[in-house]
N, C-alpha and C positions, 0 to 999 in steps of 0.2 A: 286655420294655419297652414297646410297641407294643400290646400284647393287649389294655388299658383302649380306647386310643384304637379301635380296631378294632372293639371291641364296642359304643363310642360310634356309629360311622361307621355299622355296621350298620341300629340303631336308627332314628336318622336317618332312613338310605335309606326303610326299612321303613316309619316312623310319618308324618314329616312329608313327605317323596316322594311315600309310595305307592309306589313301583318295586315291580314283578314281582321275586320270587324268583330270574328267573336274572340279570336286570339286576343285582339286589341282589350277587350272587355273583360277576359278571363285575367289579365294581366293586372288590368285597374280591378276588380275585386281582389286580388290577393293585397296589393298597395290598402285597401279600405280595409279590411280584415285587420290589418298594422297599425292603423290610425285609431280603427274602434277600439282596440285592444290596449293604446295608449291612454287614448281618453278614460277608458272604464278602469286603468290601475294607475291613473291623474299622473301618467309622466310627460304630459305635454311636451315632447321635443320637440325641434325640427330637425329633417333628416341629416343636416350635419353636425347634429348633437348626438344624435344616436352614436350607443358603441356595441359591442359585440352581446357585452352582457344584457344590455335590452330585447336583443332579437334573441340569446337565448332565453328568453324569460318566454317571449314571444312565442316561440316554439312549443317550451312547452305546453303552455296555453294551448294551442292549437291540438297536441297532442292527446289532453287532460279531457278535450271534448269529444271526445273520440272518435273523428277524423282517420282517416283508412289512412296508412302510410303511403299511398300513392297521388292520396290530392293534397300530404303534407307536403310531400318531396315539390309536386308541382307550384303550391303557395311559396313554399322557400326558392324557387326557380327564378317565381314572379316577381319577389323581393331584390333577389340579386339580379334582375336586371335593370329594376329602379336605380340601382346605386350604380349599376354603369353609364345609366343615364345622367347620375348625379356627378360623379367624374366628368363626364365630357362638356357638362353643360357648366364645370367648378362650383358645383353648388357645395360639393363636399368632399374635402381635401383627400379623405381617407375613402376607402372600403370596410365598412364592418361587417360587410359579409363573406369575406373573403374565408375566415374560418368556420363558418356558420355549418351545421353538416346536416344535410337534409337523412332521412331514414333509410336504413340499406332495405333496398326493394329486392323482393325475389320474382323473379323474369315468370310470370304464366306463360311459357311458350304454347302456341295452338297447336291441336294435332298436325302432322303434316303427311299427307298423302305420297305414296311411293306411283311413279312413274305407271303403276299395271293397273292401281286404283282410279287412277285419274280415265284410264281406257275404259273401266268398267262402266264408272259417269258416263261416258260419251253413248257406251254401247245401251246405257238405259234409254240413252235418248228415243220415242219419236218420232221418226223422220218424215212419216207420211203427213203428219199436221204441219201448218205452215210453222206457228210456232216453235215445232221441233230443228227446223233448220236454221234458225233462227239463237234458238237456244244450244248448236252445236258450235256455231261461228262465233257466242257469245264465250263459252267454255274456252275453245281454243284461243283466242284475242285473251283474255284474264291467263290463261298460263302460260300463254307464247311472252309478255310482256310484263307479266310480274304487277299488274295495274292494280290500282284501288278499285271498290265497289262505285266510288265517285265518280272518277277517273273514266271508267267504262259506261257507265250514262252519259255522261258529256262529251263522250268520242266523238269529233266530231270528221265530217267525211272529207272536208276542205284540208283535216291535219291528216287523211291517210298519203304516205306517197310510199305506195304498195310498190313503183317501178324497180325504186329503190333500195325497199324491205326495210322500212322506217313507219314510224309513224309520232305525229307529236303529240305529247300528254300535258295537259294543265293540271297541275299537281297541285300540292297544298300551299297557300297565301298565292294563289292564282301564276305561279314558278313554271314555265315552260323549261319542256325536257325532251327532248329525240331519243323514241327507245325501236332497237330493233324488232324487228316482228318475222316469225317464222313461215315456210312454206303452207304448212296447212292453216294457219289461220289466214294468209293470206288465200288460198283455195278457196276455206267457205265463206268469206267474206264476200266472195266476189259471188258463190253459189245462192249468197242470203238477198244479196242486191237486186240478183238478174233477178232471181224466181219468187223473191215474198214481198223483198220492199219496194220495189218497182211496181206491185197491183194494189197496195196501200193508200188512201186516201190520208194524207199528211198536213194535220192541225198548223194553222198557221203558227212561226215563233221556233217550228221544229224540223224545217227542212234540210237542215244541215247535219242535225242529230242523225249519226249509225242506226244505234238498234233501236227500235220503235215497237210500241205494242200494238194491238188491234187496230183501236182508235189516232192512230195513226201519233200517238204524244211520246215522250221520252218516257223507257221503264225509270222504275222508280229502286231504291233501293233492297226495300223488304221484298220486291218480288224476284230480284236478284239472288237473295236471300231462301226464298221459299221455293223455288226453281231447283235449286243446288240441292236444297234440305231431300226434297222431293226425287231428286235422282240418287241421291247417295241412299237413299233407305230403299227403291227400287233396285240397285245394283248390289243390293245388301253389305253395304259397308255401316258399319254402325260407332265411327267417332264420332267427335262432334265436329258437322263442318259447316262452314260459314263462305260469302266468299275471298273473307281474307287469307282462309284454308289455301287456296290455288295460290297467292299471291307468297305465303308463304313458302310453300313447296315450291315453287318457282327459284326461290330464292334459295333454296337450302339443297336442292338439284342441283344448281351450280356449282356450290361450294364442295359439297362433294365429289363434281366432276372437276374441282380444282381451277375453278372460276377466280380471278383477284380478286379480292373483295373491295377495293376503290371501282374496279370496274361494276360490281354487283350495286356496292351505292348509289352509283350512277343511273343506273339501269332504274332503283327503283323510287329515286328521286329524294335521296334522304337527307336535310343539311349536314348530318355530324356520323363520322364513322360509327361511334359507339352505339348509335340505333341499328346500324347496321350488322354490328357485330351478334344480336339475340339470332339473327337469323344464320349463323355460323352453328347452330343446334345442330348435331349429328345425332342421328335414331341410334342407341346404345348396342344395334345387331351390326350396324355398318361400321361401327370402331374395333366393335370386337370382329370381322372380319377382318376390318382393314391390320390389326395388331396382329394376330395370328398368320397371316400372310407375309409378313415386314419385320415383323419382329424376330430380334434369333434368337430370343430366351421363350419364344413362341411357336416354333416351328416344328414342323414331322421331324427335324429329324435329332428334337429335343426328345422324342416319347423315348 
């Protein structure tokens, strides 16, 4: 009954989106989740027979299976954007998910590294092996520009325009974006090219690709991953860091330095303010600086 509307929904995603294939997929499993859960409590609708109280029946279904509140919030996502597809396409007059309330999530924000941490990383670095210069210019590039772990494998050297002090990123559902890039990363970039990747032997399929490993292919994520892990426990910092950690702190550097945050959005390629606003986390020592400085029921000359 559903299989027209699905192949509609697809489409959709696919032609007027643009969404990435897994996005596209993650989208139709939540729709199939709704349909199975029809079928097995025999309320065979079609979607513009559905009302509010079927999807909350739905929900809690979903909830009862005990499902994390964050891949519930995401299926309830996936549904209300079926039924905007159903509006547009007049399949269904109404929204019944317009009240529908996905689970209030609480924000895991990641550690975020201060500014002298970030030196330490660097100063673990290295420098005498090729890969260490390598691995300085990768550091600087992820905090100069606030980039995904993705982002930074697929850098590619045709999007640097370093004259400038830009460079372009292909961000998530393949969305180009111009993000500024700083002196020092622009420095070692040009240090990693002349001196390490310039005597590299370079896999065909990858000569466009920045940062490169031995064998001459694109790094891969986990070793992005295990690179960072590796220097933060050398420079003995002991949170937990990852390299969304830099991407983070990038962003939350900002804010603290009184960055606009539409401009920060931009920067880190976000479609919707409110993703961007987790990273408006201020470290609980920098407020209470910032209030005892600013504040006048805070101040010396309260003692």
């Amino acid at each position: 009954m559903w299989e027209p509307y699905k192949k509609g929904f697809k489409a959709f995603l696919q032609l007027e989106k643009s969404l990435s294939d897994n996005t596209v997929e993650a989208y139709l499993r939540d729709v199939e989740k709704l349909t199975n859960y029809l079928q097995s409590s025999k309320q065979l609708l079609r979607p513009e027979e559905l009302e509010l109280k079927q999807l909350q029946g739905f929900v809690r279904f979903v909830h009862e299976l005990g499902i994390s509140a964050t891949s519930q919030a995401r299926i309830i996502s996936g549904i209300k954007a079926f039924y905007k597809y159903c509006l547009l396409e007049n399949i269904s007059k109404t929204d019944p998910t317009l009240l529908l309330e996905a689970p209030k999530l609480k924000r895991a924000l990641p550690d975020t590294l201060s500014f002298e941490e970030i030196e330490l990383i660097i100063e673990a670095i290295d420098h005498s092996k090729p890969e260490g210069q390598r691995n300085r210019a990768i550091i600087e590039t992820m905090y100069s520009c606030g980039l995904r772990v993705s982002e930074l494998v697929n850098l590619c050297i045709s999007n640097l325009y370093l004259d400038t002090g830009f460079i372009k990123v292909i961000g998530k559902g393949d969305k180009e974006r111009l993000v500024p890039i700083g002196r020092r990363a622009i420095k070692h970039i040009g240090i990693y090219r002349k001196n390490i990747r310039s005597h590299i032997t370079i896999q065909k399929g990858n000569e466009d690709i920045l940062f490169l490993n031995r064998r001459g292919s694109r790094l891969s994520r986990v070793m992005i991953f295990l690179m960072l892990k590796e220097l933060a426990a050398a420079a003995g910092i002991r949170k937990n860091i990852s390299p969304h950690t830099l991407r983070h702190s990038f962003a939350t550097h900002l804010v603290e330095g009184g960055a606009d945050l539409r401009a920060v959005q931009e920067m880190l390629g976000h479609e919707s303010i409110t993703t961007t606003e987790i990273y408006t986390h201020l470290d609980r020592e920098f407020l209470r600086k910032t209030l005892h400085a600013y504040h006048p029921a805070f101040g010396d000359k309260n003692k």
